[in-house]
C-alpha positions as CSV (number, residue, x, y, z in Angstrom):
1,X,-49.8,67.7,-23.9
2,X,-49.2,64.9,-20.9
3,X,-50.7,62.6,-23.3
4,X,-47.7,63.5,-25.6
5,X,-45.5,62.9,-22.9
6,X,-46.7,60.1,-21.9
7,X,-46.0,58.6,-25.2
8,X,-43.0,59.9,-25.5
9,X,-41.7,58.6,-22.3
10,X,-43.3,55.2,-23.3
11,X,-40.2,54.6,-25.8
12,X,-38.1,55.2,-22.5
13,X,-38.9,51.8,-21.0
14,X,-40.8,53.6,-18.0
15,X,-41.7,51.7,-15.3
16,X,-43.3,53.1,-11.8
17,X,-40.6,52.4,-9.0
18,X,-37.5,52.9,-11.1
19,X,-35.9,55.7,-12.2
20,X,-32.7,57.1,-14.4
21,X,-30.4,59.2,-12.2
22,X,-27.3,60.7,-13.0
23,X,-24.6,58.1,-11.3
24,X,-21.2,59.5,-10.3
25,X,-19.4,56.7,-9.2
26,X,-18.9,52.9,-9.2
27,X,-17.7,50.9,-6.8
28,X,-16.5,47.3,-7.0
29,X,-16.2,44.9,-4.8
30,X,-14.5,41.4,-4.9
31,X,-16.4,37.8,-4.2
32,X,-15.6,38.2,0.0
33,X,-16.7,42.1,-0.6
34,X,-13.3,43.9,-0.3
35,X,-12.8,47.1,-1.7
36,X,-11.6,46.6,-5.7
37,X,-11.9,50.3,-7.2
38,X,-14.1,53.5,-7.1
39,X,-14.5,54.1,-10.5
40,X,-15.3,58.1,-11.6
41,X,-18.3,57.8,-13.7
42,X,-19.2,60.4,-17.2
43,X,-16.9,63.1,-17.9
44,X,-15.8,65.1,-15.0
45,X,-18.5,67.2,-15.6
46,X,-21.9,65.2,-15.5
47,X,-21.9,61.8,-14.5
48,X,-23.2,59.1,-16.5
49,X,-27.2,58.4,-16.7
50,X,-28.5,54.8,-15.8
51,X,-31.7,53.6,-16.4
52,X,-33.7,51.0,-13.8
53,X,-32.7,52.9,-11.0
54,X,-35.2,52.1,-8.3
55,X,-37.0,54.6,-6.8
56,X,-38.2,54.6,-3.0
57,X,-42.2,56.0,-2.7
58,X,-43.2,58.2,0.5
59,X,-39.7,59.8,1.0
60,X,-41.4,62.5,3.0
61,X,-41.9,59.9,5.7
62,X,-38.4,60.9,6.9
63,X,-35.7,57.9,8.0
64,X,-36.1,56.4,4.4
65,X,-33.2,55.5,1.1
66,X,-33.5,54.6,-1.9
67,X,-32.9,50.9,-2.6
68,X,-30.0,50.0,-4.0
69,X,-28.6,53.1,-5.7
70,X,-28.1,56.5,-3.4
71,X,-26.1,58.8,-2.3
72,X,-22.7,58.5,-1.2
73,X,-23.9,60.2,2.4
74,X,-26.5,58.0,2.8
75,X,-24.9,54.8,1.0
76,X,-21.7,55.1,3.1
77,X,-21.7,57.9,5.3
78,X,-19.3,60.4,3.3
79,X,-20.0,63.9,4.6
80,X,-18.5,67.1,4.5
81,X,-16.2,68.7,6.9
82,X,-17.9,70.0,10.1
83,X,-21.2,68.9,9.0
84,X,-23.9,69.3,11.4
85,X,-24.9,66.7,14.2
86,X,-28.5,66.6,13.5
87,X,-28.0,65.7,9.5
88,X,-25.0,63.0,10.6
89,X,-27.8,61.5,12.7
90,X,-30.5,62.0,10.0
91,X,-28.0,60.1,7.2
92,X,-27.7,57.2,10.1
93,X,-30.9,56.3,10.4
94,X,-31.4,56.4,6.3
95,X,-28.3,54.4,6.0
96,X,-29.7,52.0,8.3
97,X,-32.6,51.6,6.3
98,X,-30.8,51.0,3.1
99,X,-28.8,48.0,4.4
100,X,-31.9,46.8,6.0
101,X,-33.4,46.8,2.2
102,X,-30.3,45.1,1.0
103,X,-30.3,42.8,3.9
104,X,-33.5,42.2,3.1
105,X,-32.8,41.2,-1.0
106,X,-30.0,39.2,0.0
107,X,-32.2,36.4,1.7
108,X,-33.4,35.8,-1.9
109,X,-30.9,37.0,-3.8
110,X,-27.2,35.9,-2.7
111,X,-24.7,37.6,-4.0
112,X,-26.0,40.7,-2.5
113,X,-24.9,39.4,1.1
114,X,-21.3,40.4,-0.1
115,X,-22.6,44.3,-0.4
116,X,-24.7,44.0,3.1
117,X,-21.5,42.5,5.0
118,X,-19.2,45.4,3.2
119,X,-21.8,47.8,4.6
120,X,-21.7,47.0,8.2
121,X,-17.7,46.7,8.6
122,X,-16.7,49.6,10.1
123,X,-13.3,48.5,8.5
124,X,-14.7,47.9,4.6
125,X,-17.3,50.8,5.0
126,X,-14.3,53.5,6.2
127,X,-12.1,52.1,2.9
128,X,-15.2,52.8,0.6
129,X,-15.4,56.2,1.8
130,X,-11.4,56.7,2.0
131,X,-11.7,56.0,-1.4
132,X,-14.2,58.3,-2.4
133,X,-13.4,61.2,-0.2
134,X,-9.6,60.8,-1.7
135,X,-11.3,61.4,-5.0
136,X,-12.7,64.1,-3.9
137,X,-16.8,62.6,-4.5
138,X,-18.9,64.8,-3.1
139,X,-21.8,63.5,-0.2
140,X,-24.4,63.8,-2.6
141,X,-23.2,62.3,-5.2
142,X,-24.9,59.1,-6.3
143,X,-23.3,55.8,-6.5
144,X,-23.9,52.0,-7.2
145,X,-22.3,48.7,-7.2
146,X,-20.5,46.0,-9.5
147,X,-20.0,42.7,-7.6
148,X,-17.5,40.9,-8.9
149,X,-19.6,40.3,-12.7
150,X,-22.2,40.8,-11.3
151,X,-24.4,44.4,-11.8
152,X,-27.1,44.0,-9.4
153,X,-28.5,47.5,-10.6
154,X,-29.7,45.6,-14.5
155,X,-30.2,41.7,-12.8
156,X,-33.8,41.1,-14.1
157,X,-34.3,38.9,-10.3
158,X,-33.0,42.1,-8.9
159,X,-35.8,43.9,-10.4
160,X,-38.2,41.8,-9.4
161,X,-37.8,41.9,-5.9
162,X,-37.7,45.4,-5.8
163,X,-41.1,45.5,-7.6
164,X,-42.6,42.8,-5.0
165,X,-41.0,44.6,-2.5
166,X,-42.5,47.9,-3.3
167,X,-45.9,46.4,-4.2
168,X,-46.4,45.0,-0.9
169,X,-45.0,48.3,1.1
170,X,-47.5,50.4,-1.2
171,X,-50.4,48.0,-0.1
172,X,-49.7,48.7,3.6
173,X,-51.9,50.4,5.7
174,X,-51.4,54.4,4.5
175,X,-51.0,56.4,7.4
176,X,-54.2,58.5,8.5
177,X,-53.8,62.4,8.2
178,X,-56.5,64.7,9.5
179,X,-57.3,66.3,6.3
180,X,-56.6,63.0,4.5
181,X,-60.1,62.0,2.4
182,X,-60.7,58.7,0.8
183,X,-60.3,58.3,-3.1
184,X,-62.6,56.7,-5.6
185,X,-60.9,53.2,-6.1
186,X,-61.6,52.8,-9.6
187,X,-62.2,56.1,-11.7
188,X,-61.1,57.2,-15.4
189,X,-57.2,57.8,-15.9
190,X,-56.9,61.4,-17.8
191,X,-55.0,59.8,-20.2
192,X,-55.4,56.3,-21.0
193,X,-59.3,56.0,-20.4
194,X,-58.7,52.9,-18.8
195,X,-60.4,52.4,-14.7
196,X,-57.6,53.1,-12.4
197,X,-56.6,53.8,-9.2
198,X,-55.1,57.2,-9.1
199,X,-51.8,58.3,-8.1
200,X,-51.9,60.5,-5.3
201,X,-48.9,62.5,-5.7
202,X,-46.9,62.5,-8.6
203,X,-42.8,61.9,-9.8
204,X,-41.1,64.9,-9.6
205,X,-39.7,66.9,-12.3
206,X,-36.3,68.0,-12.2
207,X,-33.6,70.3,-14.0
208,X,-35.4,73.8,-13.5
209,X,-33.6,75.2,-11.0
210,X,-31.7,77.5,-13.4
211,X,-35.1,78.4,-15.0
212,X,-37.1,79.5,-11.9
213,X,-37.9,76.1,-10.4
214,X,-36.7,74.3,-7.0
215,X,-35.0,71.2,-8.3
216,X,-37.9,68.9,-7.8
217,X,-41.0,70.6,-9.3
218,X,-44.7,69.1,-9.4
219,X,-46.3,69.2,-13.3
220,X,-49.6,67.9,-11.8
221,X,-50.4,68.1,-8.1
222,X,-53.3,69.7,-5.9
223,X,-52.1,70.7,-2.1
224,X,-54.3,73.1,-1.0
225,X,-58.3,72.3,-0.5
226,X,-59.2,75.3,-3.0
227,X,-58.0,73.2,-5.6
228,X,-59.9,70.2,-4.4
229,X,-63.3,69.4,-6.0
230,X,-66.0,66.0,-5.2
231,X,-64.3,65.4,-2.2
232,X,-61.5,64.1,-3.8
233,X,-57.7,64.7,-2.3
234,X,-54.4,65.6,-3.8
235,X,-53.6,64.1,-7.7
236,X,-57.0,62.1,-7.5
237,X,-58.3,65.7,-8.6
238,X,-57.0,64.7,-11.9
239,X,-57.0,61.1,-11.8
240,X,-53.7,59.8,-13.4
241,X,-52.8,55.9,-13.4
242,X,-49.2,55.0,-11.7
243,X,-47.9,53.6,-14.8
244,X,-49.1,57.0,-17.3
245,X,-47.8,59.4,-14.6
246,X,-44.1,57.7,-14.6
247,X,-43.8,57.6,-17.9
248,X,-44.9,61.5,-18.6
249,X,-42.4,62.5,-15.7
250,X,-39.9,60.1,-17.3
251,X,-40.5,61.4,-20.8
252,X,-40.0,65.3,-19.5
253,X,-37.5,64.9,-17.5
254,X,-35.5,63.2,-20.3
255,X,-36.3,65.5,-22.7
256,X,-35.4,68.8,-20.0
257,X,-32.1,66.4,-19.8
258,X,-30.8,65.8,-23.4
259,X,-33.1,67.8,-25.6
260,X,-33.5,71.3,-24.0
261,X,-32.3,74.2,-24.6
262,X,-32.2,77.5,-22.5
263,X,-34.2,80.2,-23.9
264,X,-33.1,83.7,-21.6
265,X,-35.0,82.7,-18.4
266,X,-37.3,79.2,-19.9
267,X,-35.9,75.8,-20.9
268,X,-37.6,75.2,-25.0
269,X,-38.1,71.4,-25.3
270,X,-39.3,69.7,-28.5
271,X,-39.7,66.2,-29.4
272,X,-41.3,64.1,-32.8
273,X,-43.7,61.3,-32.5
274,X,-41.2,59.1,-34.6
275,X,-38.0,59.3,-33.6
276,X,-35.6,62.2,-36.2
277,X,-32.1,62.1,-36.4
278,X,-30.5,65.8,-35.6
279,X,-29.3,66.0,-39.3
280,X,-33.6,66.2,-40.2
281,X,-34.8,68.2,-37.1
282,X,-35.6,71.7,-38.4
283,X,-35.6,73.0,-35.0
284,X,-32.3,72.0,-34.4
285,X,-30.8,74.3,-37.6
286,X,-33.1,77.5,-36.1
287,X,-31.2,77.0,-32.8
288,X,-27.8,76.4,-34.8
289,X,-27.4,72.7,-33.5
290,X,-26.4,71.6,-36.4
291,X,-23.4,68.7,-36.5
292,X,-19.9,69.6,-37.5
293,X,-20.9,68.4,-41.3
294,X,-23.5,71.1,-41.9
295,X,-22.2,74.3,-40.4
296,X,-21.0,75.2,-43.8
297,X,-24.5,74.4,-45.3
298,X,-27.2,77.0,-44.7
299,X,-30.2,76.0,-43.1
300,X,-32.5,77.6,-45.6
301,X,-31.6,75.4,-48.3
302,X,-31.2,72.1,-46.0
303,X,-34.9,73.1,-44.9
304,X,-35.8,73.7,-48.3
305,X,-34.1,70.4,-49.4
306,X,-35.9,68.0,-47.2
307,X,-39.0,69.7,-47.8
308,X,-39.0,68.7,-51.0
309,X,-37.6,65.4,-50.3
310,X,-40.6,65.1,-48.5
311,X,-43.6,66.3,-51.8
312,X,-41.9,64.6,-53.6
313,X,-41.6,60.7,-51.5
314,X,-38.2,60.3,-51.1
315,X,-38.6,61.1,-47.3
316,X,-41.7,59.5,-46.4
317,X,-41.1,58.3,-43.4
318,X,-40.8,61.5,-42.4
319,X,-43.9,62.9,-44.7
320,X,-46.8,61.4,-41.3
321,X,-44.7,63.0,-38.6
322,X,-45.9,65.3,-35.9
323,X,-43.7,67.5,-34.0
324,X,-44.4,68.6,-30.0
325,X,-42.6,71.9,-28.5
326,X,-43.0,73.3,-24.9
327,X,-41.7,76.1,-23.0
328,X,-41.0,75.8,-19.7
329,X,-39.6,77.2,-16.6
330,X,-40.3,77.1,-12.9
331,X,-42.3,78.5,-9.9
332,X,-43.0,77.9,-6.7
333,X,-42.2,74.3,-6.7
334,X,-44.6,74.1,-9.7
335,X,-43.5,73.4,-13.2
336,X,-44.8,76.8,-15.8
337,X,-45.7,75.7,-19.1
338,X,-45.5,79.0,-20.9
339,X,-46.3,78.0,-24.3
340,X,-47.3,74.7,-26.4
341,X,-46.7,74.1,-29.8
342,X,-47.7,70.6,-32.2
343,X,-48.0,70.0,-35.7
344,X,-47.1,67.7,-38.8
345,X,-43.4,67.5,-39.4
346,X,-43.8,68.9,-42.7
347,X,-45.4,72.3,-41.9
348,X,-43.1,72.6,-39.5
349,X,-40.0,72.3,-42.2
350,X,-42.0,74.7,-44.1
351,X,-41.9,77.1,-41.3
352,X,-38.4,76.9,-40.7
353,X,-37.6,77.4,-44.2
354,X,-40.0,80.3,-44.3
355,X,-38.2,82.1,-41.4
356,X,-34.7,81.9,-42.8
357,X,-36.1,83.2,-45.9
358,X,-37.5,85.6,-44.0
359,X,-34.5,87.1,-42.1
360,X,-32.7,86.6,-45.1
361,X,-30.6,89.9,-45.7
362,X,-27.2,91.1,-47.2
363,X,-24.2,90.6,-45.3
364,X,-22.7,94.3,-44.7
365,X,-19.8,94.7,-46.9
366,X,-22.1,93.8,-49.7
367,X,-20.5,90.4,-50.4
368,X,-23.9,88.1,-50.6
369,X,-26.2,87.0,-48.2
370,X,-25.3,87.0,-44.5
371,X,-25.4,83.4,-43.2
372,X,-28.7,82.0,-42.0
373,X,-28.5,83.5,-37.8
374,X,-29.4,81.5,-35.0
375,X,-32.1,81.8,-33.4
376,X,-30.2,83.1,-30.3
377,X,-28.3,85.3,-32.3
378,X,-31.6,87.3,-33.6
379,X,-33.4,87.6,-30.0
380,X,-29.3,88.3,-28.8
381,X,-30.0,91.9,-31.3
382,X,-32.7,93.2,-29.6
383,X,-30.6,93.6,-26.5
384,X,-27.3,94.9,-25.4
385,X,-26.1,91.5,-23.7
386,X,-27.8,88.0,-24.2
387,X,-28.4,87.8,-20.2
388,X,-30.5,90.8,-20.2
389,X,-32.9,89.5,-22.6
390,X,-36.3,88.7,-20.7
391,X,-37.8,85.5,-20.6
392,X,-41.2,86.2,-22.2
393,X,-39.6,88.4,-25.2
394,X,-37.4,85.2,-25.5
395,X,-40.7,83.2,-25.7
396,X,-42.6,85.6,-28.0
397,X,-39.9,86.0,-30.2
398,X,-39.5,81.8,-30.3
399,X,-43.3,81.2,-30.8
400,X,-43.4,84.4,-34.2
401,X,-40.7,81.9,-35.0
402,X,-42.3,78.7,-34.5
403,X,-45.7,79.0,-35.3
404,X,-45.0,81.4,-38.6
405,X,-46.6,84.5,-36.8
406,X,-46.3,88.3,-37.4
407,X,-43.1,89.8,-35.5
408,X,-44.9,91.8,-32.3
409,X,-44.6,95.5,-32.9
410,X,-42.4,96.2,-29.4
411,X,-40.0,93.3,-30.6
412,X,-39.4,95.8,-33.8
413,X,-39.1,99.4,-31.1
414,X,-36.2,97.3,-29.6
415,X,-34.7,96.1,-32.8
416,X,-34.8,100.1,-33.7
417,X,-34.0,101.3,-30.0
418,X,-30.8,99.0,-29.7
419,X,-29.7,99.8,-33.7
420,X,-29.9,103.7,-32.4
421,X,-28.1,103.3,-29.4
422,X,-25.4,101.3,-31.2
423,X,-24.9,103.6,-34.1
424,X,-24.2,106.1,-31.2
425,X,-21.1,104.2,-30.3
426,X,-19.5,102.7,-33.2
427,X,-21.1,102.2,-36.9
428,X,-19.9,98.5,-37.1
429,X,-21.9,96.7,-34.2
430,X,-25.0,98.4,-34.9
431,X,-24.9,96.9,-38.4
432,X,-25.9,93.6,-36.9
433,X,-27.3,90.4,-39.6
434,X,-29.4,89.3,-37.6
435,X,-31.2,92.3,-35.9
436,X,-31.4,93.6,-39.8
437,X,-32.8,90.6,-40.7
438,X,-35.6,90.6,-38.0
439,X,-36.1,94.1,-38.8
440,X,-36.6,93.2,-42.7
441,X,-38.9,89.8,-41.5
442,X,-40.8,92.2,-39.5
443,X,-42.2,93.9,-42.8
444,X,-42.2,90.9,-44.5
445,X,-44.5,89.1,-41.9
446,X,-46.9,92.5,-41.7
447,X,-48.6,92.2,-44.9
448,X,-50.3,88.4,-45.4
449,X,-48.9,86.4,-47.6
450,X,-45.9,88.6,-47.8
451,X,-44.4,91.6,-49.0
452,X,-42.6,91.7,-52.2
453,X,-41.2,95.5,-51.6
454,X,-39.0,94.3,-48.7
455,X,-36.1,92.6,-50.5
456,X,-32.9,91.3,-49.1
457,X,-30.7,93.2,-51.4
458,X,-31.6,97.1,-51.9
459,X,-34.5,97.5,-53.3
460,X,-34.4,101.2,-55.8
461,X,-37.8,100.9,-57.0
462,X,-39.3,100.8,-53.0
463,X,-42.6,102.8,-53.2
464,X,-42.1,104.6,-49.5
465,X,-40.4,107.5,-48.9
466,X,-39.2,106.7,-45.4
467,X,-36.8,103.8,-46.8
468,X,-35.6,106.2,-49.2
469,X,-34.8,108.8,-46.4
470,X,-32.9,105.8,-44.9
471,X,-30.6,105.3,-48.5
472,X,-29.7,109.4,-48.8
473,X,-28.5,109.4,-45.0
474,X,-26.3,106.2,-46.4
475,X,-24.8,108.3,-49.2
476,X,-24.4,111.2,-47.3
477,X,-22.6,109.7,-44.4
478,X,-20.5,108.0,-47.5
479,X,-19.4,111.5,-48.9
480,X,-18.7,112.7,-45.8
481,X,-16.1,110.1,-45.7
482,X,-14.7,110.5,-48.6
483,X,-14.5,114.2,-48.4
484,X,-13.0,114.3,-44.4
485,X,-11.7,111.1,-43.7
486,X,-12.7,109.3,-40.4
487,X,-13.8,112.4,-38.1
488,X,-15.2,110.4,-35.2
489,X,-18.6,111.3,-34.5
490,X,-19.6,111.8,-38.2
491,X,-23.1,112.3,-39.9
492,X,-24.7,109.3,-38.4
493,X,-23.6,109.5,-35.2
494,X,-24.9,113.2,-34.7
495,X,-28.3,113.0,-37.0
496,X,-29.3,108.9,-37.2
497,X,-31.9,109.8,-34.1
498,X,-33.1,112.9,-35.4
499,X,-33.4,112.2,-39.2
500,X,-35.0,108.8,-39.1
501,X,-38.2,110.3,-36.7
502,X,-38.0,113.7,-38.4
503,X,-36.0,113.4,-42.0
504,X,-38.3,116.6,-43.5
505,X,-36.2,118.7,-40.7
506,X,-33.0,117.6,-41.0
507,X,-32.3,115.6,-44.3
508,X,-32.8,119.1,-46.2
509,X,-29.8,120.7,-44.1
510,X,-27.6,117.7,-44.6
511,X,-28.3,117.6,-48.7
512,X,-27.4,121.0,-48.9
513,X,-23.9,120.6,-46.9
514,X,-23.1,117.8,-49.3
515,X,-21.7,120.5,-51.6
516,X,-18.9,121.8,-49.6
517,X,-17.8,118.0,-49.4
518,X,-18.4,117.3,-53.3
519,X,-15.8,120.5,-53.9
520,X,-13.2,118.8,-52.1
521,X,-13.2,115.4,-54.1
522,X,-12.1,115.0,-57.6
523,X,-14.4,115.3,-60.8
524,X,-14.9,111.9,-61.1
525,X,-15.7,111.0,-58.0
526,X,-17.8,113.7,-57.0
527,X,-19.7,113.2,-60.2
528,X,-20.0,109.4,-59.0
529,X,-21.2,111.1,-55.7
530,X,-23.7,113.4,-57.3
531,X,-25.4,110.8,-59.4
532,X,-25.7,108.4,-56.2
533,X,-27.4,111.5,-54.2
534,X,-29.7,112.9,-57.6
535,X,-31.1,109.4,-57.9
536,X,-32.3,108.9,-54.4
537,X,-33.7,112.4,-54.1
538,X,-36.0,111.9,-57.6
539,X,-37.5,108.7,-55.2
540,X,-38.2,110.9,-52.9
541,X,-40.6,113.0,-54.8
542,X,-41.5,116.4,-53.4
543,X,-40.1,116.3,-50.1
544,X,-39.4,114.0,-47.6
545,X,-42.1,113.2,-44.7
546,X,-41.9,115.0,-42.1
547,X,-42.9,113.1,-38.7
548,X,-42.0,108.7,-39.6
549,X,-43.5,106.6,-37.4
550,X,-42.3,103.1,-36.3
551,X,-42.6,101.2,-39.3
552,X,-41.5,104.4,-41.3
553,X,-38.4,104.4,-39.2
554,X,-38.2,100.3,-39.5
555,X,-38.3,101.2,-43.5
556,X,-35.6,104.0,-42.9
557,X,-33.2,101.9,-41.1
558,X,-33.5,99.1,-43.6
559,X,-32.8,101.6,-46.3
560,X,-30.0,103.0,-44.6
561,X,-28.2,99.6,-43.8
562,X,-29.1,98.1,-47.6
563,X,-27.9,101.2,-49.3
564,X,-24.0,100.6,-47.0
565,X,-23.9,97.6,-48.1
566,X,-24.7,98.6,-52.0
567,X,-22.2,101.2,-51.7
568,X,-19.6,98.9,-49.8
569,X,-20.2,96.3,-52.7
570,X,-19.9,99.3,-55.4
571,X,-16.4,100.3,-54.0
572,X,-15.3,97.2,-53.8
573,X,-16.1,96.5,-57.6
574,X,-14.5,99.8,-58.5
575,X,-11.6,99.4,-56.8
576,X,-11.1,95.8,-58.3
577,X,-11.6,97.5,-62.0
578,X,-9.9,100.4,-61.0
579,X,-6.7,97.6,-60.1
580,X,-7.1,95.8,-63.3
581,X,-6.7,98.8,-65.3
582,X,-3.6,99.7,-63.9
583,X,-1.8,96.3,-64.2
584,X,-3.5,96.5,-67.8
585,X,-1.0,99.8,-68.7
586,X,1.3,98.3,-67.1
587,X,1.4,95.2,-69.2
């Protein structure tokens, strides 16, 4: 897994001692250093991300910046209203230190003298902040410079000092702790084989605040002497080389940036070896990411396309592949990897394809196929609201998904639990695609290599009574219709609960009660009505079960939602002839 990250964060240009941060603003300074322009960076929003950022080690030591690039508190002294004495004097001594550093670059590097001579007038420094403040930039916002043409943040001399700079700092004397230990000075890196010296504490990982995590999360670290083992202290427990530890932070924290996407209470990243284009990533159609092109394409037959494209060579550079997926969230300061997920490019198409197909059910009214769902949109039905979903049914649901796995049997109790309490309320919600659809993969998955029984359209010739239990509540609740109009809490509403646990109790009393509503429609139609009723009862055989259990009641309310939507698609048909035949006299 770090090894995956590692490479992937090798394509980022990763380098220990730099860093890309989110950037705010940009200010810009003439050849003496006066004040040109604060210039808003990204979109209001988010500011823009810059590469090459450098990164100062041992910030825990207290009094030290960033070089170069920081925050507009520490940079220039911006803070916010009343703010308290002791952090106004902290933010002093951290801005001293970063015009010390610049000072410091300037004796090799001119043009930086302009910035260093900005810094320390009271006059240019008060017209930076001015600026900023009237702007409304906030104290920790980050900032960095343009002087004149020149960017000091991408100079390649610039660089170089900094990474002099740092080298020598690093090589200073550490400072002695009383539980410090010494560490091996040449051991095997975890993930490059190669003899380093280990990192002691590793980069942080950030953007998992909203998932559990603190902001600035560890993926690797050891701080308590339990976790300890040889005598070896902190990250030397796992001996990781400077340069493969920043680029696995840099590669996770990129991907938790621009390719993550929340899953209820977990961030899901995912990531190929070779670099694929959001129009081929398969996991981008099952979260419904597709571009504005192919929303009206469905992403069964897009997955189904390329995966031929792929048996057959057209897509070859796609045919070697290898796909990575994580799920993460946060605790303790700690980052949680709660599942991980790799495989060729191709199987994964195949799985995607497979769980469209899967879900693949008819739209309610009867009129086709109900669009392929997002993922979102099928974990969204076992729930009442999306923000009650739990994080780890979230991450079951997405690794039956992923990994072509059996829907979990309580994943299916909710799927029925919610569909009951819906039906309760109002018939149309509870008649959900995607819920349906899960409910319908569910048997599909339970048998290996399929079940050929569970269709997407009704299915006459099913062989189980329960989903033929399911179809007569359908037509029943139909003729009630027809026969009273809308009389609120109809058929369904009072007997769904009751006849899909116990239909040998109550489907009896509700058959016999369909003749008082067949005596109040005319011949034709209660003829039409009596056929639809007759035929479902002679697949019931002798008498309906008794006692269903859960996948008897999964059967039943797939039989009772795919017999509505035959009988929606009947009357539509009927009324279209029915229409014709008219005009027809007419004529």
């Amino acid at each position: 897994m770090l090894q995956a990250l590692m490479e992937y964060g090798a394509r980022l240009d990763s380098e220990p001692g730099f860093k890309t941060r989110e950037i705010r603003w940009r200010i810009d300074l003439d050849a003496s250093g006066e004040l040109i322009a604060v210039l808003p960076l990204g979109d209001g929003k988010r500011g823009q991300m810059h590469a090459r950022c450098p990164d100062m080690h041992n910030m825990n030591a207290g009094g030290r910046a960033h070089f170069l690039v920081e925050s507009a508190q520490t940079a220039v002294l911006l803070f916010k209203p009343n703010e308290d004495s002791k952090k106004i004097a902290s933010a002093q001594a951290r801005h001293d230190y970063f015009v010390g550093l610049l000072d410091a670059a300037s004796a090799e590097l001119p043009p930086m003298a302009r910035l260093v001579a900005a810094l320390r007038s009271t006059s240019a420094r008060n017209a930076i902040r001015d600026a900023l403040a009237e702007r409304k930039a906030k104290p920790t916002d980050w900032i960095t410079w343009r002087l004149g043409d020149f960017d000091p943040r991408t100079d390649g001399a610039m660089q170089a000092w900094w990474r002099q700079w740092r080298a020598e700092d690093l090589s200073a004397v550490a400072k002695p702790g009383k539980s410090a230990k010494p560490n091996p000075a040449d051991v095997l890196c975890f993930l490059t084989g190669e003899l380093v010296q280990p990192l002691a504490t590793h980069p942080k990982i950030s953007g998992l605040s909203g998932v559990g995590g603190l902001g600035m999360d560890v993926m690797v670290g050891f701080d308590k002497a339990a976790f300890s083992s040889f005598g070896f202290d902190q990250s030397a427990n796992a001996a990781i080389s400077a340069a493969a530890a920043q680029q696995y932070a840099d590669g996770l924290n990129d991907l938790i940036r621009n390719h993550s996407r929340k899953l209820a209470n977990a961030l899901v990243v995912h990531w190929f070896k070779e670099q694929v284009s959001q129009d081929d990533d398969p996991l981008a159609w099952l979260d419904g990411l597709e571009s504005d092109e192919q929303t009206e394409a469905a992403a069964q037959s897009r997955a189904r396309a390329l995966l031929g494209a792929i048996q057959n060579g057209q897509r070859s550079d796609l045919g070697d592949n290898h796909y990575y997926a994580m799920t993460l969230s946060g605790a303790s300061g700690r980052v949680m990897v709660r599942d991980w997920m790799e495989g060729s490019f191709e199987e994964l198409v195949r799985i995607v394809e497979a769980w469209f197909t899967d879900l693949q059910i008819v739209a309610r009214d009867g009129d086709g196929l109900a669009r392929d769902p997002k993922f979102m949109a099928v974990a969204g039905g076992l729930v009442r609201e999306l923000k009650d979903l739990p994080a780890p049914t979230a991450a079951t649901l997405w690794k039956s998904a992923v990994a072509r796995l059996p829907i979990p049997r309580p994943l299916m109790a909710q799927a029925l639990a919610r569909f009951r309490t819906d039906l309760v309320d109002k018939d149309q919600p509870a008649l959900n695609h995607a819920r349906m659809g899960l409910i319908k993969a569910y048997f599909v998955r339970l048998t290996p290599g399929g079940n050929s029984t569970v269709t997407a359209y009704l299915n006459p010739d099913h062989p189980d009574p329960a989903y033929h239990c399911g179809r007569l509540l359908a037509v029943l609740s139909n003729l009630q219709r027809a026969a009273l109009g809308d009389v609120g809490a109809g058929v369904v509403q009072r007997y769904y609960a009751a006849a899909s646990q116990t239909p040998g109790l109550i489907l009896g009393r509700l058959a016999a009660n369909a003749r008082n509503h067949l005596g109040k429609l005319d011949g034709g139609l209660a003829y039409w009505f009596e056929n639809q009723i007759a035929d479902v009862m002679g697949r019931l055989g002798d008498r309906a079960p008794r006692i269903l259990d859960l996948e008897g009641q999964g059967l039943f309310a797939l039989g009772y939602y795919q017999q509505l939507a035959a009988l929606r698609a009947d009357a539509k048909e009927r009324k279209s002839t029915t229409k014709t035949a008219t005009i027809g006299d007419r004529q």
